[in-house]
C-alpha positions as CSV (number, residue, x, y, z in Angstrom):
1,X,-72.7,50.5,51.7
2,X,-71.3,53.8,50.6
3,X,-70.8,52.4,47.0
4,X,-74.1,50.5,47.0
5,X,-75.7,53.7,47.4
6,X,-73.1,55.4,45.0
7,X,-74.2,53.0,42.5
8,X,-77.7,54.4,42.6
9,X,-77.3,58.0,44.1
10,X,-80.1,59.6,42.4
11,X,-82.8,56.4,43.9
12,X,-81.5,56.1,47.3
13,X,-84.0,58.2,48.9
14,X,-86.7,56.5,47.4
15,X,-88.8,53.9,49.3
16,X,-88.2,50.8,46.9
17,X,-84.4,51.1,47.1
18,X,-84.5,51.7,50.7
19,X,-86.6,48.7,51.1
20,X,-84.3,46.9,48.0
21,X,-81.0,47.5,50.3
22,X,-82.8,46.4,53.4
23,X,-83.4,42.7,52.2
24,X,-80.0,42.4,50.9
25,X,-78.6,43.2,54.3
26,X,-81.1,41.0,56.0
27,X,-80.4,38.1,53.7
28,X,-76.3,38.1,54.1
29,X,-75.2,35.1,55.4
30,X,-74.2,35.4,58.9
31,X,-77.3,37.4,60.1
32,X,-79.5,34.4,61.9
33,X,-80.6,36.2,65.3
34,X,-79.7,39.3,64.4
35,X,-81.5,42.5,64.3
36,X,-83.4,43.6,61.5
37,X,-82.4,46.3,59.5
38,X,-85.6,48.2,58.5
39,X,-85.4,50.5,55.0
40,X,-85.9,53.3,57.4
41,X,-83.1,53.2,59.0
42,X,-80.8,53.0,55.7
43,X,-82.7,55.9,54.5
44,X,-82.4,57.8,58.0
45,X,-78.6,56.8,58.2
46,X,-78.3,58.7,54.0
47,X,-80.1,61.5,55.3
48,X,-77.5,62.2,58.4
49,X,-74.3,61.1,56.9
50,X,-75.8,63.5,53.8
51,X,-76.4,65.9,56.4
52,X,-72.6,66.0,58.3
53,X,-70.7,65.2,54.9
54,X,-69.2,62.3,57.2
55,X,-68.4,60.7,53.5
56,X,-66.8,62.4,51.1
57,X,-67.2,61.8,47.0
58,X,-63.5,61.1,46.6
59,X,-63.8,57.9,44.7
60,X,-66.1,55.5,42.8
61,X,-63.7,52.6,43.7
62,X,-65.7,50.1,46.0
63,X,-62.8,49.2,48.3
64,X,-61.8,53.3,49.0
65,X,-65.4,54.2,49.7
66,X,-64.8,51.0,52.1
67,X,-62.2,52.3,54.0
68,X,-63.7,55.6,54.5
69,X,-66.9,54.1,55.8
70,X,-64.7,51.9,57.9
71,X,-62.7,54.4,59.5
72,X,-65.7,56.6,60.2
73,X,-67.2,53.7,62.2
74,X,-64.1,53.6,64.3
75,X,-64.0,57.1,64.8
76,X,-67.5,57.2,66.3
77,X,-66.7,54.5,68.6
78,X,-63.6,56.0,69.7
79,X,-65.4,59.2,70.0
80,X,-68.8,58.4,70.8
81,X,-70.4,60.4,68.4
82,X,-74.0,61.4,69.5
83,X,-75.2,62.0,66.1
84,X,-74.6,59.1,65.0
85,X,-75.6,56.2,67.6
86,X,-73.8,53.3,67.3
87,X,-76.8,50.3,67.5
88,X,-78.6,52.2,64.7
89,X,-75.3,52.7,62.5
90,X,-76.0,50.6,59.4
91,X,-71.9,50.3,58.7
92,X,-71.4,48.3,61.9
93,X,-74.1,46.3,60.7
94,X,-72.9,44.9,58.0
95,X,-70.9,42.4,56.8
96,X,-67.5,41.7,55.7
97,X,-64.9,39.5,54.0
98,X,-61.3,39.7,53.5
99,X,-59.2,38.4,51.4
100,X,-56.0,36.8,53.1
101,X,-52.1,37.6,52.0
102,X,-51.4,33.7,53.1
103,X,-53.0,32.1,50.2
104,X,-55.3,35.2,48.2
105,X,-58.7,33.8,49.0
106,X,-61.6,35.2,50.5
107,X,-62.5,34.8,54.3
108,X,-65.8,35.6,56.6
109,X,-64.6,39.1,58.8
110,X,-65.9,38.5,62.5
111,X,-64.4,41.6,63.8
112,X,-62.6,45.0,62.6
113,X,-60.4,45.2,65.5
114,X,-58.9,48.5,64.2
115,X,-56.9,50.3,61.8
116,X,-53.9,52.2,60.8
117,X,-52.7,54.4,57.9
118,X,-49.3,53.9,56.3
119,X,-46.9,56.7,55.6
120,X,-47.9,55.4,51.4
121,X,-51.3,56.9,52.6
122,X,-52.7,54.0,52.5
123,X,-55.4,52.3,55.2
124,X,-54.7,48.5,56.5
125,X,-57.2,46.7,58.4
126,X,-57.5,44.3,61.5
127,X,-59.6,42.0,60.6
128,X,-60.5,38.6,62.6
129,X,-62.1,35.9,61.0
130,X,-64.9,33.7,60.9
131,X,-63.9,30.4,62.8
132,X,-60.4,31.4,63.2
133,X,-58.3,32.9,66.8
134,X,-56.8,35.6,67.4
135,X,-53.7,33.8,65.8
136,X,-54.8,34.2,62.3
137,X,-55.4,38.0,63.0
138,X,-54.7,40.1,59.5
139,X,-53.6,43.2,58.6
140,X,-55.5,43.7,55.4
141,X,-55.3,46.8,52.6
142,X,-58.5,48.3,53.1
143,X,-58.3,49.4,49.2
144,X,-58.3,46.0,47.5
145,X,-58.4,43.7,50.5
146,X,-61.6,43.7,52.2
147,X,-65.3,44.7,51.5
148,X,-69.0,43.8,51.9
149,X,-69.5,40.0,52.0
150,X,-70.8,38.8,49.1
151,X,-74.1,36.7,48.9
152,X,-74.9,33.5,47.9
153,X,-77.6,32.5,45.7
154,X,-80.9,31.2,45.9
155,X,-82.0,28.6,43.0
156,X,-84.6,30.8,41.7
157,X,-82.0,34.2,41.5
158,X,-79.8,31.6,38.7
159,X,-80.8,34.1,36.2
160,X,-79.1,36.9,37.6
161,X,-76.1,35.8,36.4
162,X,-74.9,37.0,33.0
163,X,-71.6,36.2,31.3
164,X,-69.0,38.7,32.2
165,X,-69.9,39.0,36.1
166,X,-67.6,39.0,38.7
167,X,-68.6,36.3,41.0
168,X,-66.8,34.6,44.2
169,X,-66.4,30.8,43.5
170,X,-65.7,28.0,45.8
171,X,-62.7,26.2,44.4
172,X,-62.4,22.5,45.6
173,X,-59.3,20.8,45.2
174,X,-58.2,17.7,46.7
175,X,-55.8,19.5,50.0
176,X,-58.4,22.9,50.2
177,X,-61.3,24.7,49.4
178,X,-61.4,27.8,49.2
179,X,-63.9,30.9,48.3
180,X,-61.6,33.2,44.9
181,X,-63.2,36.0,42.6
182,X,-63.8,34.2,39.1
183,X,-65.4,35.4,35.9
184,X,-68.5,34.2,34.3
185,X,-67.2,32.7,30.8
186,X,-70.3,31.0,29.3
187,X,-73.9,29.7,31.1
188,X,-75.5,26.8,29.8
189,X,-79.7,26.9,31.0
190,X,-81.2,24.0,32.1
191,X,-84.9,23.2,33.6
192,X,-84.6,23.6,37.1
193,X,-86.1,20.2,39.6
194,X,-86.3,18.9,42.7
195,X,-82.8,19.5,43.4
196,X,-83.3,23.2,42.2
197,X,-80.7,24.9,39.5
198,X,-79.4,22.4,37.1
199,X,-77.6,25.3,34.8
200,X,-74.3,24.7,34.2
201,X,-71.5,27.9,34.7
202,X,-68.0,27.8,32.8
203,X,-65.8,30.3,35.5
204,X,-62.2,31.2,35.1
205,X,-60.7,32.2,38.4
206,X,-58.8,35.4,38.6
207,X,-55.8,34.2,41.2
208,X,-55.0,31.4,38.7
209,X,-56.5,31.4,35.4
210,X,-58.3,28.1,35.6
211,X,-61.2,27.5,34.3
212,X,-63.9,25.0,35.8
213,X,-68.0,24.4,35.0
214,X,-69.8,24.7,39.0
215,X,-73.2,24.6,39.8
216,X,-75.3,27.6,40.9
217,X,-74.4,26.5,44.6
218,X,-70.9,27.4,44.5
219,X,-71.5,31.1,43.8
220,X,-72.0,34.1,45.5
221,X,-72.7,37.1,43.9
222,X,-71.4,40.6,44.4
223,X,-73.8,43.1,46.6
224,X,-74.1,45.5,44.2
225,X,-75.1,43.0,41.5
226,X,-78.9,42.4,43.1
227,X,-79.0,46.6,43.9
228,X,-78.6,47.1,40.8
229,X,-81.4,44.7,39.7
230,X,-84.4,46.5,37.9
């Protein structure tokens, strides 16, 4: 969240990206029977973190501003910070993936379970996933490992998606399928109908460098891409 809100500092106050930020949240897979996150409360949460300086400016790198945000949700657990109440703290709110050392793709985060910082400086993350035990626990690098969850896309939002853009892809093969950051090469447009997005999109995937044409229904989009939306 603290990038997403880096990405347009100067607007965040404003009512429309309040609201804007709100219905990403609220759309993110995972969210069925949760709360609702109202575009108040993301503009009262900027006001008090503002306010106490709990963030500091240190980076514009997505996953550092990540860590921080993580580790200052921990903190006021641990701590039980009154000023910051933990069922109206937008951070615990949202969600997460991770991308796993076993095989470099990108898993659902259940639960932070903690975190630790290495005598590098660096900050790894517990992490549980989605549909997996305690078994399959991770210690992730907050810095390039782990960040908001991105979002898939409905057939209508195809257009959002312009050559270049990082996207998460879901790679078939014949023993796995897994979720890996890809690159847009090349969109072919097509009439949507009755089956919704017929466009065609020519990926290369970063962990590999193989390139495959998906549907629209195999992408998820970064966060920040829809903030950043006119």
């Amino acid at each position: 969240m603290e990038q997403l809100i880096n990405d347009s500092k100067e607007q965040c106050m404003e009512v429309q990206s309040c609201k804007k930020l709100a219905k990403l949240f609220n759309r993110s897979s995972g969210r069925a029977g949760k709360p609702v996150v109202k575009w108040t409360e993301i503009q009262s949460w900027y006001q008090q973190n503002q306010q106490q300086d709990t963030f500091k400016e240190t980076s514009s790198n997505e996953p550092k501003n990540l860590a921080n945000a993580t580790e200052a949700v921990t903190q006021n657990k641990a701590t039980g910070n009154p000023n910051i109440p933990e069922e109206k703290d937008i951070i615990s709110r949202l969600e997460f993936e991770a991308r796993s050392s076993k095989d470099g793709a990108w898993y659902d985060v259940d639960t932070l379970l903690s975190y630790r910082s290495l005598s590098s400086g660096e900050i790894e993350i517990h992490v549980r996933y989605v549909g997996f035990g305690a078994e399959e626990d991770e210690w992730v690098n907050a810095k390039v490992s782990i960040r908001v969850r991105s979002i898939a896309l409905e057939h209508s939002e195809c257009h959002t998606v312009k050559v270049g853009d990082l996207v998460v892809c879901f790679q078939e093969r014949q023993h796995q399928a897994r979720y890996y950051d890809a690159h847009v090469l090349e969109i072919q447009r097509r009439w949507h109908d009755i089956r919704g997005c017929r466009c065609l999109f020519l990926i290369k995937y970063t962990h590999d460098n193989t390139e495959e044409k998906v549907r629209l229904r195999r992408l998820c989009c970064r966060p920040e891409k829809l903030v950043n939306l006119p």
